[in-house]
N, C-alpha and C positions, 0 to 999 in steps of 0.2 A: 537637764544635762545634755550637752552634745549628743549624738550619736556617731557611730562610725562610720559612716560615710562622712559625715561630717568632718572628723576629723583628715579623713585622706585628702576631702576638697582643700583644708584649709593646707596643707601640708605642699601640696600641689600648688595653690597659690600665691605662697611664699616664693617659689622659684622663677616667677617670673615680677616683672617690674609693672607693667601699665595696665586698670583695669576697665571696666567697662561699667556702662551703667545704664539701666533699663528692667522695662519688665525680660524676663530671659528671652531670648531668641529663638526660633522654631529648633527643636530638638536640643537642646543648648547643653551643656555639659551638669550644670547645676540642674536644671530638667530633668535630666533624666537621674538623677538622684531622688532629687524630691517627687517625682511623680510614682516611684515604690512606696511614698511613707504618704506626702500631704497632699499631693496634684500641685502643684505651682502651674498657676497659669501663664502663656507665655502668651507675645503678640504675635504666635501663629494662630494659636487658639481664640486671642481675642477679636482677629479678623476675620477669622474661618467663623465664631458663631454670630458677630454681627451681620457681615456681608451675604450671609447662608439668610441668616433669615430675612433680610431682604430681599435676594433673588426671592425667594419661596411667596413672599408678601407681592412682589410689584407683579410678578408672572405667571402666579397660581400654578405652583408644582411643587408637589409633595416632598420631589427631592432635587438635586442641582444636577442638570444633567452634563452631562460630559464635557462640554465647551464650557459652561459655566464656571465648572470648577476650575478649566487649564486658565481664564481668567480670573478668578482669585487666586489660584496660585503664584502667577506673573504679579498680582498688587503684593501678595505676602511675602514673595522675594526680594521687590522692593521696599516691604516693610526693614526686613532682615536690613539690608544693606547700611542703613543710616549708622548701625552700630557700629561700623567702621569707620566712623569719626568719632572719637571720644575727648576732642578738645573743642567742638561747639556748642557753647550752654544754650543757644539759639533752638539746636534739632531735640535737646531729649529737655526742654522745658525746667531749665537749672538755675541756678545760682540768681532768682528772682529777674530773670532778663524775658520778662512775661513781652516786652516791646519787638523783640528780636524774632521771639516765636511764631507771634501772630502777625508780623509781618511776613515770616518766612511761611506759614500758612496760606497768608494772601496773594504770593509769588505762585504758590504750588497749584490752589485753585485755579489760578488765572488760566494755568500754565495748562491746567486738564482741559477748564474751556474749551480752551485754544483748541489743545490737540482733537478734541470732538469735532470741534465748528470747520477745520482743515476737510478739503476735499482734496485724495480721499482721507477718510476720517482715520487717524492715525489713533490707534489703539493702545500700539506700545505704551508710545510717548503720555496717554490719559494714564493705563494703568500705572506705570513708572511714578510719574508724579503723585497719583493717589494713593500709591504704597508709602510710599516717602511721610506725605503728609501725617497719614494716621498714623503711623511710628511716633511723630512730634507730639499729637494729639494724646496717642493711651501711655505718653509718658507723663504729661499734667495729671493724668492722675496719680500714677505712682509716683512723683518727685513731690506733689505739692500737698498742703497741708487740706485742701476739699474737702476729701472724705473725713478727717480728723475733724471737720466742722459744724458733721452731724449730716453730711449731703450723700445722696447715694445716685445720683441720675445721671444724666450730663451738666455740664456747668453750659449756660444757653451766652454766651456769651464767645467761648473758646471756638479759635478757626472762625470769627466773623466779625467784622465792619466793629471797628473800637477797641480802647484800650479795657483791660481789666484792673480790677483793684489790689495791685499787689504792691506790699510796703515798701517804701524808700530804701534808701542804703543807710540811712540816722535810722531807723526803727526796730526797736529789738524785736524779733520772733522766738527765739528759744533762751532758755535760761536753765540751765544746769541739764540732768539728767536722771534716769530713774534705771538703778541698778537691775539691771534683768537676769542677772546669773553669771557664776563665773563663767560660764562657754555659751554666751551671746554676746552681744554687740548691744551696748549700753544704748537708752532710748530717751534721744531728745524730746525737753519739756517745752511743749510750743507755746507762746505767749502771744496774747494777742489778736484783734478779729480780723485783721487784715491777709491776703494771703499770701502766701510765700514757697518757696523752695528751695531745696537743699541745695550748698554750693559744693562740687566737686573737684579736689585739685589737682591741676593739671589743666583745668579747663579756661575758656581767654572771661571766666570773671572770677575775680580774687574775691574768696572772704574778707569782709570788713571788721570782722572780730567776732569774739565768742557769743557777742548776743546774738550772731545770725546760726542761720540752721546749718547741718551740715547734711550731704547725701547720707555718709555713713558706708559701713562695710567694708569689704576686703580693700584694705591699702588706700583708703579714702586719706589723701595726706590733710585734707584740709578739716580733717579731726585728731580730737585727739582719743587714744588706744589706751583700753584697760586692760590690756595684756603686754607682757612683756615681748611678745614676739610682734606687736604690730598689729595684729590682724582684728582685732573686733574694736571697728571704729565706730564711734556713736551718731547718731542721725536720724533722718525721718523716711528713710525710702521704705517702699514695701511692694518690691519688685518681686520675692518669693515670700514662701511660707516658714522658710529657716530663718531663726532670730540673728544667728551670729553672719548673714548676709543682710538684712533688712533687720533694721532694729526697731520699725514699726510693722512688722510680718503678719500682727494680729487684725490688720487692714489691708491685709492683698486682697480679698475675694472681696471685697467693698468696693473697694479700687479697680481690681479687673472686672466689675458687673456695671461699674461708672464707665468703663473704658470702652467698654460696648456701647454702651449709650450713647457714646460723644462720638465713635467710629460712625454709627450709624446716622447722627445727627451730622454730621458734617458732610455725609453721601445725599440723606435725602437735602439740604442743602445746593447740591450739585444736581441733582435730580430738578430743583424745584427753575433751576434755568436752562435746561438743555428739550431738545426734542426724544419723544418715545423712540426712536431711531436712534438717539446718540446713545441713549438710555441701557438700549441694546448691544451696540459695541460695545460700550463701556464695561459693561458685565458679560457680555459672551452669550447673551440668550440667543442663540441661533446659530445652526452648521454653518460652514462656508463652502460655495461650490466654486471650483478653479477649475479654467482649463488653458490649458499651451496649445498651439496651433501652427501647423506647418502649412503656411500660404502658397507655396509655391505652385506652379500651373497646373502639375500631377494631382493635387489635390483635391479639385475641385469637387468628384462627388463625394469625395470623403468629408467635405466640408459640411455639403447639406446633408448630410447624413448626420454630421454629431449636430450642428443647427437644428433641426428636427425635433431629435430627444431631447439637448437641451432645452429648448423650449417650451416642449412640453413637460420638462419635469417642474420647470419657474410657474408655468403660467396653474397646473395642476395643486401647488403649494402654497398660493397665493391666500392670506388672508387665514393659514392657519399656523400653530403650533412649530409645522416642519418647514414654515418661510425661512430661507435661507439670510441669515445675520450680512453676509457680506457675500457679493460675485466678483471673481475674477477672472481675466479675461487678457493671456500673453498671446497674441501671434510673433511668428518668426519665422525668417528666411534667410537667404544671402544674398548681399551684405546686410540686411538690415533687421531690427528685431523692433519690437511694439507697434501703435505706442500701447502701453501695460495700461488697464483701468483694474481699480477696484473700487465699488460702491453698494451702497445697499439700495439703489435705485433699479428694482428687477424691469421699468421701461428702460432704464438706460444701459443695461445689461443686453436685453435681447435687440436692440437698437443696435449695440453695439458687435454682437454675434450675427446679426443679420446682415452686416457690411461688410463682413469679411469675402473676399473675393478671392482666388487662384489666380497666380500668375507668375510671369518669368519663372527661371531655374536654366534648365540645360546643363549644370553639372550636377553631383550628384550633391554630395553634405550641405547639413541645412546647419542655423546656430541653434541647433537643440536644447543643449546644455544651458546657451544663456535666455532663451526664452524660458527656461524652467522655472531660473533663477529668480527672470523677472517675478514671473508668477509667484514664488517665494515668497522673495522679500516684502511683497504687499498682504501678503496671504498671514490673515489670524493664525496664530497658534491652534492647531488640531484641527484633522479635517486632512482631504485630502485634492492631491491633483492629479488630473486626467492629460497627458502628452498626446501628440497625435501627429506622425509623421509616418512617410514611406522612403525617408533616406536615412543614412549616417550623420551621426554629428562633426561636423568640422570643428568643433570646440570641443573633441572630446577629456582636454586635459584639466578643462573645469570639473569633471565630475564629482572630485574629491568637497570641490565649493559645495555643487548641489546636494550633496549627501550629507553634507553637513549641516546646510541652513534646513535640510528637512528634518534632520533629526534634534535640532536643538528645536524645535519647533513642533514637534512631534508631528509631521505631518508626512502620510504615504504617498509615495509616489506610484503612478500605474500607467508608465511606457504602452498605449498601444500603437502597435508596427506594422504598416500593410506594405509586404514585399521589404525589400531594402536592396537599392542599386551599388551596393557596397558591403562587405562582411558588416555582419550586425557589430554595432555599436557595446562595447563588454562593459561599457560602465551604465548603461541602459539597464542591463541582468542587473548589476552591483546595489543600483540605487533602488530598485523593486525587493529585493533581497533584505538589504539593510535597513528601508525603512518600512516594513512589513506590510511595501503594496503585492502589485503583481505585473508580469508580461501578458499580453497578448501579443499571437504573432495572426494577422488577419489577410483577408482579403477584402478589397477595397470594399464593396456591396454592404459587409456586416459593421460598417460603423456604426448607424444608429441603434443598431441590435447591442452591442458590447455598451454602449454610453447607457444604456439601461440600467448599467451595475452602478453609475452614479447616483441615480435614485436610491439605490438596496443600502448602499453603503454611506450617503450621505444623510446622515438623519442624526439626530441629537443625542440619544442616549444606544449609540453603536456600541457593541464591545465584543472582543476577540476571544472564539474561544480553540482555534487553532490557524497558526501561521506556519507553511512549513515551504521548504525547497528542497524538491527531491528528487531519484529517478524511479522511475515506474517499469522498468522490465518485466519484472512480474508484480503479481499483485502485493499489495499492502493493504492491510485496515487497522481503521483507529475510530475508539471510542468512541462518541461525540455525545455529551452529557446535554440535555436541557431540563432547566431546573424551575420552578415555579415562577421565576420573575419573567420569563423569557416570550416577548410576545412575537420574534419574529423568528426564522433561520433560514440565514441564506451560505450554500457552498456552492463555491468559485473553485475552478480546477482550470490550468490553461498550460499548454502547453508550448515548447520555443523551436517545431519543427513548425512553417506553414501547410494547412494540409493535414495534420497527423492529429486526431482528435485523442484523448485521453480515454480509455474506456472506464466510467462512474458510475459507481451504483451504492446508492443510500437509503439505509432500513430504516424504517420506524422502530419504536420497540416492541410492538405485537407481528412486528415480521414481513408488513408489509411492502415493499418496495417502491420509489417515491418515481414515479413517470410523469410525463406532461399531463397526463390525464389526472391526479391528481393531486398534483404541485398547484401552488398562487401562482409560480413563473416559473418554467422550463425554458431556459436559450441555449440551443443547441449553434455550438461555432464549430468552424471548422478543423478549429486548434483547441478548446476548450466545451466547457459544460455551465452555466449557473445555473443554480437553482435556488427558489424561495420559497417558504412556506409558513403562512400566517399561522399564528397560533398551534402550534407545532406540539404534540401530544408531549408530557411529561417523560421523561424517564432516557435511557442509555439508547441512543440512536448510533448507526454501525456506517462507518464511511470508508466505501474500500476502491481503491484507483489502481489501473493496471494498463497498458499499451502506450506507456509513454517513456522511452527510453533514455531521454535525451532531460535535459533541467527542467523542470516541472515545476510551477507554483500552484499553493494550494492556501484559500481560505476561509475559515468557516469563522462567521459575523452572526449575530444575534442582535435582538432590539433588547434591552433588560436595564432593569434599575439596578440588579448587584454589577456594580463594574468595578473591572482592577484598573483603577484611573492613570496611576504614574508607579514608576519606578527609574530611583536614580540613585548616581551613585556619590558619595561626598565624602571630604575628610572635616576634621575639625580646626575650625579659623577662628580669627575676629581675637578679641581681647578680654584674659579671663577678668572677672567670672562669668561674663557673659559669651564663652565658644561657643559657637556652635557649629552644628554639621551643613558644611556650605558645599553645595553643589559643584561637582567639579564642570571644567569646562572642556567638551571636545571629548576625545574615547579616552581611558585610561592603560596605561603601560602594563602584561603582564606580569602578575604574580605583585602589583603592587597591594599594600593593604589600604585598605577604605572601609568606608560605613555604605551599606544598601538603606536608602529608605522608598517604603512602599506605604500607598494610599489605596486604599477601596472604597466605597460604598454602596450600604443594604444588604452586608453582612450579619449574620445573625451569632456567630461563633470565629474566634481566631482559627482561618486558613492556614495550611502547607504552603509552603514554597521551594521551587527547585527552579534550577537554572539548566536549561533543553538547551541541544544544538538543533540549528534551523531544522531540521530533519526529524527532530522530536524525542534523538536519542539523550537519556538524561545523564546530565553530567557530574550533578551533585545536589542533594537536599540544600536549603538554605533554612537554615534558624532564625527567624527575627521575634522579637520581643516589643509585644505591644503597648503606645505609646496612651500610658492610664489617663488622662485625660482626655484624649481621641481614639476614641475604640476603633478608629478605620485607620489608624496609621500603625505602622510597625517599622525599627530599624533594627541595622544589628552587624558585626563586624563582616569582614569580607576580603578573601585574598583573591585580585581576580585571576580568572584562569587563562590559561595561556593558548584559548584558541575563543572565537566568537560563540553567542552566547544569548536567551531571549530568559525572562521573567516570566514563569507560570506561578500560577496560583489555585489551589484547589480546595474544596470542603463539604458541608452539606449546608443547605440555605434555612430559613426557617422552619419548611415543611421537611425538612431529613432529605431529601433530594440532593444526590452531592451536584457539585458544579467544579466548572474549570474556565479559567478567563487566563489572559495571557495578554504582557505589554509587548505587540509585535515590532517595534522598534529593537532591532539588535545592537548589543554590545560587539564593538570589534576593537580588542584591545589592540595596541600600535604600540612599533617601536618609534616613533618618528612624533615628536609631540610642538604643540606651538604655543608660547606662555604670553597671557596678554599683558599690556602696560595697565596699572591704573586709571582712569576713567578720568579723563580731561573734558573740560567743554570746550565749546567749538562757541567763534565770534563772528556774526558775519561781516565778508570781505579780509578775515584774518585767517593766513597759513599757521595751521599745526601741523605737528609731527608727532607720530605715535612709534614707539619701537617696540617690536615684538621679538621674543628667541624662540628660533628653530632648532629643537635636541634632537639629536639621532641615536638610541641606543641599539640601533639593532646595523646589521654588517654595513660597512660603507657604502652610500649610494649618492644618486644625482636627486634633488627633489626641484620639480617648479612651483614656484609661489605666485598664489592670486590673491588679490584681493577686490574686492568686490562690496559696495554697500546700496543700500534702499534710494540715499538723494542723489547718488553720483556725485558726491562731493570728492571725491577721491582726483587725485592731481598725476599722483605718482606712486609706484612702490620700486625699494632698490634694498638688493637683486630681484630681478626674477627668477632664477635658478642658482641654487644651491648646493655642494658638491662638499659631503659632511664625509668627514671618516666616524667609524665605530667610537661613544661615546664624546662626540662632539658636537659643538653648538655655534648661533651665527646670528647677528641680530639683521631685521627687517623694519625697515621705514617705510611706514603708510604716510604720507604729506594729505591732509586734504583742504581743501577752501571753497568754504559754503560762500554763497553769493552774497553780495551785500546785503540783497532783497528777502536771505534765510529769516525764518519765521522764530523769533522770540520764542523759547519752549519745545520748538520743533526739537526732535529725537533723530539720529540715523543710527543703523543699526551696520556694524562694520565685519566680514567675516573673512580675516586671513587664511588660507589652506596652502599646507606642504602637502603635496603628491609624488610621489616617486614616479619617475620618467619610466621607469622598467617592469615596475608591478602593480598594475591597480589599484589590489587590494589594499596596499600599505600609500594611509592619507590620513590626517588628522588637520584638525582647525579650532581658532577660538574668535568668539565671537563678544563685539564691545559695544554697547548703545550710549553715547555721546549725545548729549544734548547742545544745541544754541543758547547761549547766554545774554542777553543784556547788561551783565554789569560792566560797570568801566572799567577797564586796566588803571592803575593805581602807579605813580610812580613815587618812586621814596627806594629806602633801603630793603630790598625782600632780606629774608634770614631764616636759616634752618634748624629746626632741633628733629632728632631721631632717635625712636624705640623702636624696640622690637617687640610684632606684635605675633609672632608667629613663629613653631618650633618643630619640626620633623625630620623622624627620622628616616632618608632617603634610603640607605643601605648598611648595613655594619659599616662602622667608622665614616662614616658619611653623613652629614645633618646640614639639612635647610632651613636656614633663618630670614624670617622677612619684616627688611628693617622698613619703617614707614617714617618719609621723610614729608615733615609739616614747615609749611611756611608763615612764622612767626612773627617777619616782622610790618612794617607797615606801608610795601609797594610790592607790585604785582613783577615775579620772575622773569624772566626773559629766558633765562635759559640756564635749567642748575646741570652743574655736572660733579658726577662723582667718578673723581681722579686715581683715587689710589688708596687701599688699605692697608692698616695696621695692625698684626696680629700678636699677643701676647700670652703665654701660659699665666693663671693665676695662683692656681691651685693644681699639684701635682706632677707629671713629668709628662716630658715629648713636644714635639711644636705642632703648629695644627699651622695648615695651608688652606690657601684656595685652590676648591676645585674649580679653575678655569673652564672645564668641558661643560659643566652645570651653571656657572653663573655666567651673569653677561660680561660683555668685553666690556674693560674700561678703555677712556672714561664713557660712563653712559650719562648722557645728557637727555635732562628732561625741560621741554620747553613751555613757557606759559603757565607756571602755576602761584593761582591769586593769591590774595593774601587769606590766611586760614583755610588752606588747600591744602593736599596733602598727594604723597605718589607712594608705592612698596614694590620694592626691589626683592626679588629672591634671592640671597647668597649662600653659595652652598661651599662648607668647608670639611676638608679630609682631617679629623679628629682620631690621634691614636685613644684607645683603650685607658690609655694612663692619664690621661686628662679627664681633670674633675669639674677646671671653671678656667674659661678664657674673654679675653675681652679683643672687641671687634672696636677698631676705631678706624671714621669715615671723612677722607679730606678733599676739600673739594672747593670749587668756586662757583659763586653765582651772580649772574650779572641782570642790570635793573633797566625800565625802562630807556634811558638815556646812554646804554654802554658800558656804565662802572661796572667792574668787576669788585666783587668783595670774595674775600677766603672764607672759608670754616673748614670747623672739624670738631666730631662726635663721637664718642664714646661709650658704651657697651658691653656687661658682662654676662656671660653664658654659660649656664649649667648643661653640659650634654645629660640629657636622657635616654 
């Protein structure tokens, strides 16, 4: 029999129209059902344990240390992502088009190559494509009949060079079915030794008739339903472990243990052509060290001063464990910034730090903000970067840019400042603050003294066990746990008068008091305190700061295997039955609702969570519910709150020792949000345009808009400044034209920011990774059809719908536009409108999209109370390679919830 959850899923998925199909997606709506009763494994899980145990096989380490993981996580998001195409039988291995797959496999490979073999070595662009890939790959096993074959490993064929043997379009595979209960989803009988896969409808290949297989499950039209309401379609999928979604379920854990196998066979694959260096990027074994660099002629001893250290910390690292993955390396001045390197070549790093010379200047502002930037956008994910200047930023209106590529990126930022011939720079504090680095304010002499702290803190399995910004008039102390994993502890105290030290003092827990005398490193600054200490005795150490009146950073770091890796925030997307909880982009609007999801590892019991203000005052417990088949994730509902906000987490560790870790990247909820277009590729020598909307929910203001990306392919953006009232919106074109000579596979990573002209604080941005494509533009008729693939509720009487418009027919767009809507009551009373302030202006035109491409619009309508079901219809025109224009128009009905 059913169960009851079961039954609210199916109930629930009756009210929408288009479904999805795969193993479930990270955290995915059906997931988290099934993981109270049977574990349904999804392809976050099936990535996280193939790819886990190969870091742990190729690198010898027991566990994945910090980088490792923020690069699996970057593959498993683009695992996530393919499921938001559910009309190519090509990506999830369907409707027997085994030729489509393993072509579009052999694109993807290529395409990681590539991005390895590129100098410098483009990481995104490898991960992206490797996520992609194996989404295709662990769906052969759950679409096709493999494992039903009696096989449990990888199929040694799938993802490489040749066709496989799967049956014609004449060849029958399945023949009738095997009644599995009235509340399942009846179970096709497969015939036949050849292999095959279920066809799913809606997707671009049609069932040839009943002798072929079908997917099966919720709304599969290209079966047929032994129930009167539709829902339990018959098939061969065994994407979970509930029968009335998979009606071969009693082969998931066959099929997800194949899925590993073939995940991993198709890396060591990729492995068995690349160099140990690619090998490295590719997976994240190793910190990155960054640093920005103010050239100008003031500089000069401050240069050989951070030259020095860093030096010495490259050439000290060399050949072990704590070699740094990638060096980066921005100088900047005015007018001019780079040129930017990043490589994993630490000759051609110190090569490249040892030529940096001092010169010109004579006014004061430097491009600080866009040397940052630079360093950024080449900068791996996690890890951090080191600035170094003694003036203002003359581009101080970028900061909202830098604060955001560092926090999508999770990477800290640490402004050190010697003098400033200008009031300090306020978005310097902001970006230390926000992404849980720190200031120093110096004097020129202690530069190689202070770049010591990049040693403390760059190292692999770093983690935070307090980030705070405070004032210190009088004293404060706080606890400071170390717990059995912890082999290192370092506290950083600095403060933002020049001159004015902090007065610090840190107990042991038998009382004794930590001096140079017997600290691993005591660096006494003239504005600041670090300290470190190896192996640091067990138990409740006391950290108390006091003589610092004025904004004060503080941070205590640890070396330890329990780390609280990620915390982020998401709603539920994508196409049931396959939602899942997708990361939202950029900071979140107070007091909206979302899902928190948290990741740790070398926890031995579910932790506490609460969410601190920077200063450490708590704001509220948080509840999350751990996720049964990954004992290190938990998620859980979440209204955010209406002032900024950092993720702790607390417990005791194996030996009963509690601990405390903390993701010091903060939440700053915004009223001022940026919503990106769909994900277009990019042709070289061919103009796109991307459009993004800027919302203002909070009082009227002026915002200026950048945009900024990795290859500078960027041509234009219009407007630059923006002038919203309360509850108003505006759309932004980003134009960009990669070069003829753009590299096949090449990624750019593009990140628009609104910043208010007037406040700082208030900036938000969203960020898009765009790839180069090789395929041909297609000329013929393009044609559209549109669902809706997405349903929220934005505010009482308020709901966003995101309708995704697919290009069906057989030439590449030139430029769709959607002209004008049609609203209708269906069911019950009142008329439902557009909200104009929420959605984009029409018409909004989208250009360049190929044939079996796809785009999603957000439209958001004011729905009275008395409305049961309305229908949305979309008219519009779109015109083809050559000029034609051609009309349509699409249709849509919508249950508010």
């Amino acid at each position: 029999m059913r169960t009851a959850p079961s039954l609210l899923l199916a109930a629930l998925l009756l009210a929408v129209s288009v479904p999805g199909n795969a193993f479930c997606p990270k955290n995915g709506f059906v997931c988290f059902i099934t993981s109270k009763s049977a574990g349904s494994l999804t392809h976050q899980d099936i990535t996280q344990r193939g790819i886990e145990a190969l870091d742990k096989r190729y690198f010898g380490v027991p566990k994945l240390t910090a980088s490792m993981q923020k690069a699996l996580d970057q593959i498993i998001e683009a695992d996530a992502k393919v499921d938001e195409d559910q009309t190519s039988s090509a990506k999830h291995f369907d409707g027997e088009n085994a030729a489509g797959a393993q072509l579009r496999l052999a694109t993807l490979k290529q395409n990681v190559l590539d991005a390895l073999r590129s100098d410098p070595i483009n990481t995104t662009g490898a991960r992206d494509n490797l996520g992609s890939a194996l989404h295709t790959i662990q769906d052969f096993y759950s679409h096709s009949n493999w494992v039903e074959q009696g096989n449990s490993g990888a199929h040694p064929g799938v993802g490489r060079p040749g066709s496989l043997p799967f049956a014609g379009p004449a060849t029958p595979t399945c023949d009738g079915f095997t009644d599995t209960g009235l509340f399942c989803a009846n179970s096709s009988n497969l015939v036949g030794s050849l292999l095959t896969s279920g066809y799913y409808g809606g997707e671009d290949r049609v069932k040839p008739g009943s002798f072929k297989c079908s997917h099966g499950g919720p709304l599969d039209k290209s079966s047929p339903s032994s129930d009167i309401l539709g829902y339990f379609r018959e098939g061969i999928n065994k994407d979970t472990l509930y029968c009335d979604i998979s009606p071969h379920s009693g082969f998931h854990n066959t099929a997800a243990a194949a899925a590993i196998a073939g995940t991993q066979q198709f890396v060591e694959d990729i492995k068995a052509e690349i160099t140990p260096a690619q090998l490295k990027a590719l997976l994240g074994a190793g910190p990155t060290l960054a640093f920005a660099i103010d050239t100008t002629g003031s500089m000069g001893g401050i240069i050989a001063g951070v030259r020095a250290s860093a030096i010495s910390i490259v050439d000290a690292r060399l050949g072990t464990d704590e070699e740094p993955l990638q060096y980066v390396l921005a100088p900047f001045n005015d007018p001019f910034t780079g040129p930017t390197i990043a490589t994993n070549d630490a000759g051609l790093f110190k090569g490249a730090i040892s030529g940096l010379g001092a010169s010109g200047g004579g006014d004061c502002p430097e491009l600080a903000m866009t040397g940052m930037y630079n360093g950024l956008s080449l900068a791996d994910p996690g890890g951090d970067l080191f600035m170094y200047t003694d003036a203002t930023a003359k581009d101080a209106g970028l900061a909202g840019a830098v604060i955001s590529l560092a926090k999508s990126k999770d990477i800290k930022i640490y402004p050190v400042l010697f003098g400033s011939c200008s009031p300090l720079t306020p978005g310097f504090l902001q970006a230390a603050a926000e992404t849980g680095g720190q200031v120093f304010f110096l004097f020129g002499g202690e530069a190689s003294t202070v770049t010591q702290l990049a040693d403390l803190v760059v190292r692999n399995n770093v983690v935070q066990v307090l980030s705070l910004v405070d004032t210190y008039s009088t004293a404060k102390s706080y606890t400071v746990p170390v717990d059995s994993s912890m082999s290192r502890l370092t506290v950083s105290v600095s403060g933002t008068v020049q001159g004015v030290q902090p007065v610090v003092t840190l107990t042991r827990p038998d009382g004794v008091v930590v001096t140079a005398a017997n600290a691993t490193r005591f660096l006494s600054l003239s504005s600041g305190v670090i300290i470190s200490i190896d192996s640091p005795p067990r138990g409740a150490w006391t950290l108390s700061i006091s003589g610092s009146p004025d904004q004060t950073y503080v941070n205590v770091n640890g070396v330890a295997d329990l780390a609280f890796n990620s915390f982020r925030l998401a709603r539920f997307g994508a196409q049931p039955p396959h939602q899942g909880l997708l990361t939202i982009d950029g900071e979140p609007g107070p007091g909206q609702s979302l899902y928190a999801i948290a990741a740790l590892t070398g926890i031995d019991s579910a932790p506490q969570f609460q969410l601190r203000r920077k200063n450490f005052e708590l704001l509220s417990p948080l509840p999350l519910e751990a996720d049964q088949t990954d004992s290190g994730r938990f998620f859980g509902a979440l209204t955010v709150p209406n002032e900024a906000f950092v993720a702790y987490a607390t417990g005791t560790d194996s030996s009963g020792l509690p601990y405390q870790r903390l993701v010091s990247v903060m939440v700053q909820p915004q009223t001022v949000s940026v919503v990106p277009p769909s994900r277009q590729d990019l042709r070289p020598g061919v103009t796109t345009t991307l459009t993004y909307q800027v919302r203002n929910e909070g009082p009227a203001g002026t915002f200026s808009i950048s945009a900024t990306d990795d290859q500078h392919y960027i041509a234009s953006i219009s407007p630059n400044v923006l002038t919203l009232a309360s509850g108003a919106s505006a759309n932004v074109t980003v134009t960009l034209t990669p070069p003829a000579s753009a590299r096949i596979g090449s990624s750019d990573s593009i990140t628009v920011t609104a910043q208010s002209t007037s406040v700082v604080t208030v900036h938000n941005s969203a960020s898009l990774t765009v790839f180069v494509t090789g395929a041909v533009q297609v000329p013929g008729r393009p044609d559209f059809i549109a669902a809706i693939v997405g349903q929220e509720t934005v505010a009482p009487g308020v709901i966003g719908v995101d309708v995704r418009f697919t290009n069906t027919g057989v030439g590449t767009a030139h430029d769709m536009a959607l002209s004008s809507l049609a609203l209708r009551t269906l069911a019950g009373t009142g008329t439902v409108t557009l909200n104009t302030a929420l959605s984009p202006a029409l018409p909004f035109v989208t250009p360049n999209v190929d044939v079996g491409s796809f785009f999603t619009v957000r439209l958001t309508f004011n729905v009275p109370a008395t409305v049961q079901r309305f229908s949305v219809a979309e008219n519009g025109s779109v015109t083809d390679l050559n000029g034609v224009i051609y009309a349509y128009s699409q249709a849509q009905s919508v249950i508010p919830k």
